[in-house]
N, C-alpha and C positions, 0 to 999 in steps of 0.2 A: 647560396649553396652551389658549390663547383660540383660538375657532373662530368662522366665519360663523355670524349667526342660523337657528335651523332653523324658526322659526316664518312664517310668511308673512303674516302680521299684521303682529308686531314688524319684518319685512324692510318693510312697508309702510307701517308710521308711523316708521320709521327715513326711509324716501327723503320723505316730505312734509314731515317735520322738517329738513331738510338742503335740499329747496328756497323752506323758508317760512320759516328762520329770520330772514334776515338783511332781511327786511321791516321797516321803521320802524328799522334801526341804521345809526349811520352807519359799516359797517367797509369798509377796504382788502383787497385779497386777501388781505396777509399774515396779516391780522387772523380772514379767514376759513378760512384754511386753520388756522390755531390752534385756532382751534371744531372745527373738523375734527378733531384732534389727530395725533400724528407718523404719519410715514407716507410711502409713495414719489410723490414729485413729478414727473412727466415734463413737458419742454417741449421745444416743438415747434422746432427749432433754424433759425435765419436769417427773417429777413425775407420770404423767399417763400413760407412758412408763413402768414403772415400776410397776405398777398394773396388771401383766397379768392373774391372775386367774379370783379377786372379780371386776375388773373393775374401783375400788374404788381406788383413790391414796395412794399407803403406808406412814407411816407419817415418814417424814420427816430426826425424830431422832432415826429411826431404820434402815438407810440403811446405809452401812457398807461403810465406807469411801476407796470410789478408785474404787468401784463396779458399774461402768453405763456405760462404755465399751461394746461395740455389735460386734465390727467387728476392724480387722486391716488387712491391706496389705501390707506386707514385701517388700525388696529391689529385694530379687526375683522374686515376683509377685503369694509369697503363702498369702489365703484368710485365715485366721482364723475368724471365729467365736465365741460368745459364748454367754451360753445359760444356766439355770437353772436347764430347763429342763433334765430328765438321758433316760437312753435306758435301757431297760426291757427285749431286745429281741423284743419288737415292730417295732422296725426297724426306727425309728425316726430321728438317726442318720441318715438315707440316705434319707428319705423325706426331712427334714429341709433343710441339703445341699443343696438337687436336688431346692429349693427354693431360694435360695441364689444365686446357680450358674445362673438359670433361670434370674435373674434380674442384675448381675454383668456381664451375657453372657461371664461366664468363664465352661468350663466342670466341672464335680462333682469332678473330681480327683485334681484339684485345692485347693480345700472346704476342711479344717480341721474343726472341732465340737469342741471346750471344753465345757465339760458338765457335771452339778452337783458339783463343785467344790465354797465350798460359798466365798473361799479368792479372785476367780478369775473369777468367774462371777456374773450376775445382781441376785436380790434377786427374789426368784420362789416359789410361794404358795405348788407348786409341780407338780408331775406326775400323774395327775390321773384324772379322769370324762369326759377320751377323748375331753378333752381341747388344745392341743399339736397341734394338725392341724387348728384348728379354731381360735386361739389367740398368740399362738407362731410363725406358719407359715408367718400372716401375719406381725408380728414384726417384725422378721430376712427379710420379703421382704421389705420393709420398707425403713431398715437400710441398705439393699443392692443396691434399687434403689436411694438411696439418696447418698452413695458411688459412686455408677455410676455417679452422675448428676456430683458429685465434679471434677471425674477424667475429664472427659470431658471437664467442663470448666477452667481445670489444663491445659489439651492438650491443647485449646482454645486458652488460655492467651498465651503459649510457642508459640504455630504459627500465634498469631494475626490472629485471625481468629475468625467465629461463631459459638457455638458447633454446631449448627443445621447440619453444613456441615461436621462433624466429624462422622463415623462412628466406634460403637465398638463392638467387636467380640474376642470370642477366648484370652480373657487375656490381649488385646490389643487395639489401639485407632490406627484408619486410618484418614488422611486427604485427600476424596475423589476426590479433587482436588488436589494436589501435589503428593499423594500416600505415604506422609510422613508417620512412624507408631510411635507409643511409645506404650510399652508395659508399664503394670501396675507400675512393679519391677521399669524404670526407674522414672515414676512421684511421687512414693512415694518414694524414695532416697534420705536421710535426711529431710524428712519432719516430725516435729512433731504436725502436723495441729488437730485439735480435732474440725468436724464439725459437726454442727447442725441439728438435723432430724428432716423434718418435716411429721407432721401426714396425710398429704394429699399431699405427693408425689404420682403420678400415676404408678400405678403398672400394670404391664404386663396383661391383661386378659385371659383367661382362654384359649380360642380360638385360641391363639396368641402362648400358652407356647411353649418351645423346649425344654426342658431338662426338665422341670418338666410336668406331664402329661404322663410321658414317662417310661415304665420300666428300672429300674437301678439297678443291681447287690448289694447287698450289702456291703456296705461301712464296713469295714473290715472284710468281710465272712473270707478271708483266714486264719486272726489270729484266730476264731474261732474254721477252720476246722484242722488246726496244732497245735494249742495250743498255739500259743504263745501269745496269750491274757491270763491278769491275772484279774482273779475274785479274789474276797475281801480273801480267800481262801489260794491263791497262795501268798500273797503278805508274803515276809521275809526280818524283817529288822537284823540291826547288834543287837544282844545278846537279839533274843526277846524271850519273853518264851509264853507258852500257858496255856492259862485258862479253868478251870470247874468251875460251879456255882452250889452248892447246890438247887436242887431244892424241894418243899415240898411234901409231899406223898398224899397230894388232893388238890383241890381249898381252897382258903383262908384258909391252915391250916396256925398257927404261929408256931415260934421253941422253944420248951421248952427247951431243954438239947442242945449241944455238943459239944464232944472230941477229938479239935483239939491236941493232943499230940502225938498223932499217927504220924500224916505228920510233927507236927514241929519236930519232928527227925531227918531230913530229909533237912539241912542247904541250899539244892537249891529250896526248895519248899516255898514260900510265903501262909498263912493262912489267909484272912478275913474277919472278921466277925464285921457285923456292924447290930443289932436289928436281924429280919429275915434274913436280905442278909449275906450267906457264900458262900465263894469261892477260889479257890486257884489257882497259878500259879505256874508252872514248866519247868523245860527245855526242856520238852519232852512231847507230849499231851497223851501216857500212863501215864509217872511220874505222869501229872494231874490228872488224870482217875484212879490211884493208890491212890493217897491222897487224892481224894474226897472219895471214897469207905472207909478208915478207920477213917470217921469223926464221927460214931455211932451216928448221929441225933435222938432225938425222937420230934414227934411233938402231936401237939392238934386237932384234927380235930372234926369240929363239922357238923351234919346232913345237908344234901343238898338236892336238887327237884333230881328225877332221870330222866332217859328219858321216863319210863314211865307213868310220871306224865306232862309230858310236858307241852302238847295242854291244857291241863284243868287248868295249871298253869297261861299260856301266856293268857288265856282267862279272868281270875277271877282276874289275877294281873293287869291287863291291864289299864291304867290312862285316865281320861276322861278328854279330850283336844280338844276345841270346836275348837280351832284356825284352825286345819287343817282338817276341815271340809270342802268339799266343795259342795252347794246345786245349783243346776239348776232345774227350774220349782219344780213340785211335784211330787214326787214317788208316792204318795196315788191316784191321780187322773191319773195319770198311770198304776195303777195296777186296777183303777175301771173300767178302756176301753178295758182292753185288751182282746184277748182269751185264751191264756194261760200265766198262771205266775211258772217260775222254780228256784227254792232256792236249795243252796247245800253249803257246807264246804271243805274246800282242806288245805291242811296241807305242813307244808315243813321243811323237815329236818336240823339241822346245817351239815355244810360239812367246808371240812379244803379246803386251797390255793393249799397244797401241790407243791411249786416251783422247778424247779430242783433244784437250790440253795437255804442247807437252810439258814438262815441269820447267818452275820455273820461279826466281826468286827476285826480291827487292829487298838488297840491306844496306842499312844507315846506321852509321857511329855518331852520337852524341856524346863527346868525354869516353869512358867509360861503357856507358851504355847501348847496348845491342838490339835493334829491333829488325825483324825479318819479315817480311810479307810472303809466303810460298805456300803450293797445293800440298801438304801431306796429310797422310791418315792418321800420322803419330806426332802432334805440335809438340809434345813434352818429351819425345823422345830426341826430335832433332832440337831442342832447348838445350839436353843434356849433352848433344854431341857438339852443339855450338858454343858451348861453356868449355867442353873438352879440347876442342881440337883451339879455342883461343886463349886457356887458361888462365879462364875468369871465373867466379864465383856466377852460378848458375841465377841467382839475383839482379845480376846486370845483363841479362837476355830475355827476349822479348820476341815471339813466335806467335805471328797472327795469320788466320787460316781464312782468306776469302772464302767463298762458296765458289767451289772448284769444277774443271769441268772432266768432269772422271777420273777415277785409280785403278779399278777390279783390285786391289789387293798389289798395285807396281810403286805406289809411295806411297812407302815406309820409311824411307831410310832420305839422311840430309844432305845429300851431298852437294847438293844446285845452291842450298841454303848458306855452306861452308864456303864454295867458289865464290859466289856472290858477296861474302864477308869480307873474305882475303884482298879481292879486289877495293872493296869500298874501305877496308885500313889502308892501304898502300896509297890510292888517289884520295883520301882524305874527303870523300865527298859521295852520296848515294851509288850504290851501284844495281843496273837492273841486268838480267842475267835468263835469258830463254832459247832453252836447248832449239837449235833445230830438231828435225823427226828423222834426220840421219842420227844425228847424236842420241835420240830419243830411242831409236831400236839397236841402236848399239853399242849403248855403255848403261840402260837399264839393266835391272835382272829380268832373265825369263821365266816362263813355266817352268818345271823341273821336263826334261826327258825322260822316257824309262822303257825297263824291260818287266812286264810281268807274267811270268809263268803260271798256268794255271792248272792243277788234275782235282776229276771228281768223278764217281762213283756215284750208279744210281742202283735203284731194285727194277724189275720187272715192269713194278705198277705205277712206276716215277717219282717215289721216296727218297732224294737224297740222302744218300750212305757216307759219303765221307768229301771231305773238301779241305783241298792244300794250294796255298795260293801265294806267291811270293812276290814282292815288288821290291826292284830293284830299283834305286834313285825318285821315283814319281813322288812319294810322299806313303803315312801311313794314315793318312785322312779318309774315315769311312773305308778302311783296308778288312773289316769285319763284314764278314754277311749277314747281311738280316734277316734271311731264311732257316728253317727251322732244319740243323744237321747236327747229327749225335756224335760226330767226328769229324772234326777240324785242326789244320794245322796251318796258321796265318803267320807272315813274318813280314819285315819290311828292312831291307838292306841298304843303308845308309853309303853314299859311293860320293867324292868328292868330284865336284864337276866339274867335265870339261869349259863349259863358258859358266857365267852368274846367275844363277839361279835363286828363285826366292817365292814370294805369296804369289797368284794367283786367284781370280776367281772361282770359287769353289775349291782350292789347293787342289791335292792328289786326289780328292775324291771324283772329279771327273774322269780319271784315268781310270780307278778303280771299278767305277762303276762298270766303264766301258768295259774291260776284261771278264769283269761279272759276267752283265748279262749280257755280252755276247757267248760266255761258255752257257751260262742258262740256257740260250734258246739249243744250244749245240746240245745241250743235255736230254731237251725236250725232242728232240728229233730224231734222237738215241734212239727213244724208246716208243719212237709216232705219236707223239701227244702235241695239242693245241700249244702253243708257247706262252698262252695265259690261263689254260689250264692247269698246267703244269708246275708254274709260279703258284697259285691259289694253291694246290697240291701243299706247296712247301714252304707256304708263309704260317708263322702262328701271330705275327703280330697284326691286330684288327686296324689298326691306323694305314700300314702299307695296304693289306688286304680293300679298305674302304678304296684309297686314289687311284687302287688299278683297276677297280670296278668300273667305278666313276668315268676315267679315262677312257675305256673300253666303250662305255654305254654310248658317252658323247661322240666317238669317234665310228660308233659303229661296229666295232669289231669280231668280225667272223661273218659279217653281211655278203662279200665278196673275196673272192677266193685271188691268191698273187699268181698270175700270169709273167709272162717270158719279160714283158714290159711295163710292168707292175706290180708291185711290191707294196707288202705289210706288214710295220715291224712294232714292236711295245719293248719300253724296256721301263726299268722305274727302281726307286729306291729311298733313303732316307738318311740325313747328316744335318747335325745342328739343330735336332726337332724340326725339321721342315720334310714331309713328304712328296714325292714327287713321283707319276708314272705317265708315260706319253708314247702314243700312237703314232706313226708316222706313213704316210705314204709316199711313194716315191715313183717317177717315172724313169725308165732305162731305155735311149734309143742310139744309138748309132755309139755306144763304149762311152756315154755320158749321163750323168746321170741327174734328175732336177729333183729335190724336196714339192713335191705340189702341195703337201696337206700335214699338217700338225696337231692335235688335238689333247690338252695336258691337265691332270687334275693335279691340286696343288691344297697343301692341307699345313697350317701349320699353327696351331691354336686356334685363339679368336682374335677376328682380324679385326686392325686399329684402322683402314683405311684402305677400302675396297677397292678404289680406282688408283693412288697407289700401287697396292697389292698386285694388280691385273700388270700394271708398268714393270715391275719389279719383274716375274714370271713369262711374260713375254719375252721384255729384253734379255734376260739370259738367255731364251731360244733364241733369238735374234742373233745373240754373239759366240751361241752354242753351235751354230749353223759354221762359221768360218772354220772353228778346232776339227770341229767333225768330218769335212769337205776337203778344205786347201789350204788350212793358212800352216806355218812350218817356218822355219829360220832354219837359212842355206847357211853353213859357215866352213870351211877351210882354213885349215893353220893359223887360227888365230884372228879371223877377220871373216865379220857377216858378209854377204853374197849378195843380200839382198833388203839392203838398210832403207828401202825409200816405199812409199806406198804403190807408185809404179810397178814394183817389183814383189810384193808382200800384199795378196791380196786377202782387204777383208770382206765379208759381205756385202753385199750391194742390194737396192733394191731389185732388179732382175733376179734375185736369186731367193725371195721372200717369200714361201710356201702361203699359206692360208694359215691363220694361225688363232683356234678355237682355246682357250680358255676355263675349268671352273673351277672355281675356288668352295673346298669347304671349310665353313664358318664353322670352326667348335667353342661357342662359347665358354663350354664348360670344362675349358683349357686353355694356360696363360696362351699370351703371345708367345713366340717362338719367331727370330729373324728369319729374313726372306732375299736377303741380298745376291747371296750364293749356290743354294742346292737345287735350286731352277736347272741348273744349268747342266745338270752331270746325267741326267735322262736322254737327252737326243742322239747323239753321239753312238750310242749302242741301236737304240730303236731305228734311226737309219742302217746300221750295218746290217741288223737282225731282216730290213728290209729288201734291202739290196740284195741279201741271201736269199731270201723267199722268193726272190723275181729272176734267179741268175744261177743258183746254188753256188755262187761264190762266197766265201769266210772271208770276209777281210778283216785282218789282223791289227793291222797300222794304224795308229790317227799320224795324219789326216788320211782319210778312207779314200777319196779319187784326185789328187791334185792335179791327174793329168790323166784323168778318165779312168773308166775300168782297164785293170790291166788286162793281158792274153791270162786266159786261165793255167798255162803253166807256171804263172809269177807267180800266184797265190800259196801261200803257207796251208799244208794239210794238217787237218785235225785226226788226232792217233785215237780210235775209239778200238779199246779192245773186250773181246767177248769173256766173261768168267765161266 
């Protein structure tokens, strides 16, 4: 009788072996599930399985033949999975599992992941808009309660019996009337069964989980904290050499001149030059770094917006697009009731990803065939761009996604993927390809910048009457309020940008919020009301209403009163099903200001993984701290300012408030992702702070890069009487 391993070792070098083998091979699924050996194949049945982002079925003639595999279970009785989806450092890799095991009622340490790999797993729109908990989760449960049903009625059949009377646990199948067992390993033991999933198998409820719901160690912390995980980075194949890519001396210069003779001196060193694109490879990533440096480029550079011309750029350039307009009742017949009406403008810097990893590629030609090793959130998207831009049938590309070490929302797109290609066809041999963190903050995309105008009407007794809110260039993410106004007029102005702009953590909904609720508290002080009373006043949704209770209770709020040198500020809100409201204290002394204290309730269904969950929520404050404070991208005509961390400051521990915590658990509502809307609360609740200790409004993110200003800097709020 072959059994699961009982060691937790061997279960451990068993799952790293299973997700590292197929590095540097070029196999197909079928190929990989052979490695795998016999065993039960579940797939996920119909095309709207395969729709996990848009919802929409992928067509038909774009999914990659062999790729609709979700799950097998070995002769052993190991689980693999797989899944499109990558890991970021989100930690997805141990939610997903703890989801799988939860419904296969196998432990986590069972559960292997393969992920982001397009030859061997299903096609995935990508990683991003905290979708991963809310559409993948329930997939991989799915596939794993539909796996269970089969094993069962495997066991069933073997002892002429009813599943009903079978019970399973632990890897295993009992018959609770003879006390017979069969472990996974034996029922799947030459079987090449390929069973049908259906979309309305019953899944585990919330209330019910064991392993999920539950905190679980991270799934491979230890390779992390030894190093023996390899990021895109580390990866070395046999005779690879390493690449530079000329880059241009501003935005959209072209290349007039250069003198590759230098480096083809130089018999190991590859030169090429294709229109703009030059780049080289070498045996050695100085040798590179040598040959780029005596290419003597000159280029053309023509005039660009600078930073500060910005706001008045994004404003005048701004496209008039009714579509996303959106009206409820009338602002004008709102602003003609009310008692007071307050307008104001807030502004928002671009800001870079800044990942610990910066991006970074490994690619190899065999014949024909294409295989990539890079961090992105989108493997199938840069599949289709590397098919594109080498004019191959999307067949012969091969896009595998180590576990990376951070995105927020900065790769998306392939371009380190394509440079890294170009070079490895020309030198006929691997090529590895890793931006520096100049290259990395200045030829990423950033945040978007923006201008967002804001007027709102209140009554007497703190009723929001009307609300009109416009944003120019930030994004229309969470551009809606979630408070409860019988007159609205929302728009979002679409402006092409002066530098590249793209995803973000949280997108525009951090901006948004910010503009919100700093006119909220501006609103509440209209009319001398508490600033969370005021909010309570004008929520009708019970979900936001719950976190800023919550928030409030934990942090204390209304215990002590903001002083000349301390401040108390709340701000909160909700995007993507994930609520969020946070407290914030602040000290002000000498025109500087410190975050001391933090306090956040955070609600977004029922949660798959508590200590997770707490990781997730924190670190957005953590990197919500830098937008809200100092961090900003300097640029002039065409060229960052300030492309090095030197210069571009982000967080540090010195600047780590106290940072409290809670989470509520609604079981009796799905999951809902947590990647992102952490993060769009602090940013206002510091400003809203800084005001209560200062009576300064500050408008800008970022709010002090260079201390509080003299209060003639500061932007006035137009509050007028009806």
């Amino acid at each position: 009788m072959r059994r699961p391993a009982k060691s937790e070792q061997e279960i451990e070098l068993r799952q790293h072996d299973v997700r590292h083998l197929f590095h540097g091979f070029d196999l197909d699924r079928r190929d990989f599930v052979k490695l795998l050996g016999g065993g039960l194949m579940v797939c996920l049945c119909g095309p709207n399985g395969l729709a996990q982002e848009s919802g929409a079925a992928r067509r038909a003639e774009d999914l990659p033949e062999g790729i609709d595999a979700w799950l097998h279970i070995g002769e052993d009785g190991t689980v693999t999975a797989y899944t499109g989806k990558v890991e970021m450092g989100q930690n997805i890799r141990t939610s997903l599992a703890q989801q799988v095991a939860e419904e296969l009622r196998v432990p986590v340490s069972a559960i292997s992941l393969v992920m982001g790999d397009t030859d061997l797993t299903p096609y995935d729109m990508g990683t991003f808009g905290s979708r991963t908990t809310p559409y993948m989760g329930p997939q991989l449960r799915r596939v794993a309660a539909s796996a269970r049903g089969v094993l069962l009625q495997r066991a069933a059949e073997q002892w002429e019996t009813d599943p009903s009377k079978l019970v399973i646990a632990d890897g295993k199948i009992t018959n609770s009337a003879t006390r017979q067992t069969l472990y996974f390993g034996e029922l799947a033991k030459g079987q090449k069964l390929v069973a049908v999933v259906s979309k309305d198998v019953a899944l585990e409820p919330a209330q019910e989980w064991h392993v999920a719901g539950a905190p679980v160690p991270k799934v491979d912390g230890r390779d992390f904290v030894t190093g023996r995980h390899q990021y895109t980075s580390d990866i070395n194949l046999p005779g690879m050499l390493h690449g530079k890519v000329l880059r241009p001396s501003a935005f959209g210069a072209t290349l007039a001149s250069v003198n590759p003779s230098g480096a083809a001196k130089d018999s190991s060193v590859t030169v090429v030059q294709d229109g703009n694109f030059v780049g080289v490879a070498a045996p050695t990533r100085s040798a590179a770094e040598r040959a780029l440096a005596s290419l003597q480029p000159k280029w053309n550079v023509k005039p660009q917006v600078s930073e500060t011309e910005l706001f008045s750029y994004l404003r005048n350039k701004s496209a008039a697009d009714d579509d996303s307009r959106h009206v409820v009742g009338s602002v004008e017949q709102g602003y003609a009731s009310a008692a007071k009406t307050v307008s104001s403008t807030y502004t928002v810097a671009y800001i870079a990803h800044t990942p610990l990893e910066p991006r970074a590629a490994v690619a190899e030609w065999k014949g024909e065939k294409l295989t990539v090793w890079t961090g992105t959130q989108r493997p199938f998207a840069v599949k289709t761009e590397l098919a594109q831009a080498f004019h191959i049938p999307a067949q012969q590309v091969r896009v595998i996604v180590p576990d990376t070490g951070s995105a927020y929302g900065g790769k998306h797109t392939g371009e380190t993927a394509i440079e890294a290609a170009r070079l490895a066809k020309a030198a006929g041999k691997p090529v590895k390809l890793v931006w520096t963190r100049e290259e990395e903050f200045t030829w990423a995309y950033f945040r978007p910048a923006g201008v967002i105008d804001v007027k709102a009407a209140v009554s007497s007794d703190g009723a929001i009457l009307a609300w009109e809110f416009d944003n120019y260039n930030s994004g229309p993410s969470a551009i809606k309020t979630p408070y409860t106004v019988p007159n609205q007029r929302i728009q979002f102005h679409s402006v092409e940008s002066p530098l590249r702009q793209g995803s973000y953590r949280g997108l525009a909904a951090t901006a948004n919020h910010f503009a919100r609720e700093s006119h909220m508290d501006d609103l509440a002080h209209a009319v001398n009301m508490d600033p969370l009373e005021f909010r309570l006043k004008n929520i009708g949704d019970p979900r936001l209403r719950a976190v800023f209770e919550a928030a409030a209770g934990k942090f204390g709020w209304g215990h002590q009163k903001s002083t000349a040198t301390q401040g108390f500020g709340i701000a909160g809100g909700v995007e993507k099903g994930g609520y969020i409201a946070v407290c914030a204290e602040v000290a002000v002394a000498n025109r500087q200001v410190k975050v001391e204290r933090v306090a956040a309730a955070w609600e977004s269904g029922a949660v798959v993984n508590p200590d997770g969950l707490q990781n997730q929520v924190s670190g957005s404050i953590m990197m919500a701290l830098g937008g809200a404070l100092f961090e900003a991208i300097h640029f002039s005509n065409g060229r960052v300012l300030n492309p090095h961390l030197a210069e571009y400051r982000v967080p540090r521990f010195s600047d780590m408030p106290k940072i409290e915590i809670e989470i509520l658990d609604r079981k009796d509502l799905p999951p809902a992702g947590a990647g992102e809307t952490a993060i769009v609360g602090l940013a206002p609740a510091i400003g809203n702070a800084i005001f209560a200790a200062t009576g300064t409004r500050l408008r800008s993110l970022p709010l002090v890069p260079d201390g509080l200003p003299d209060q003639t800097g500061t932007t006035a709020t137009k509050v007028s009487r009806s």
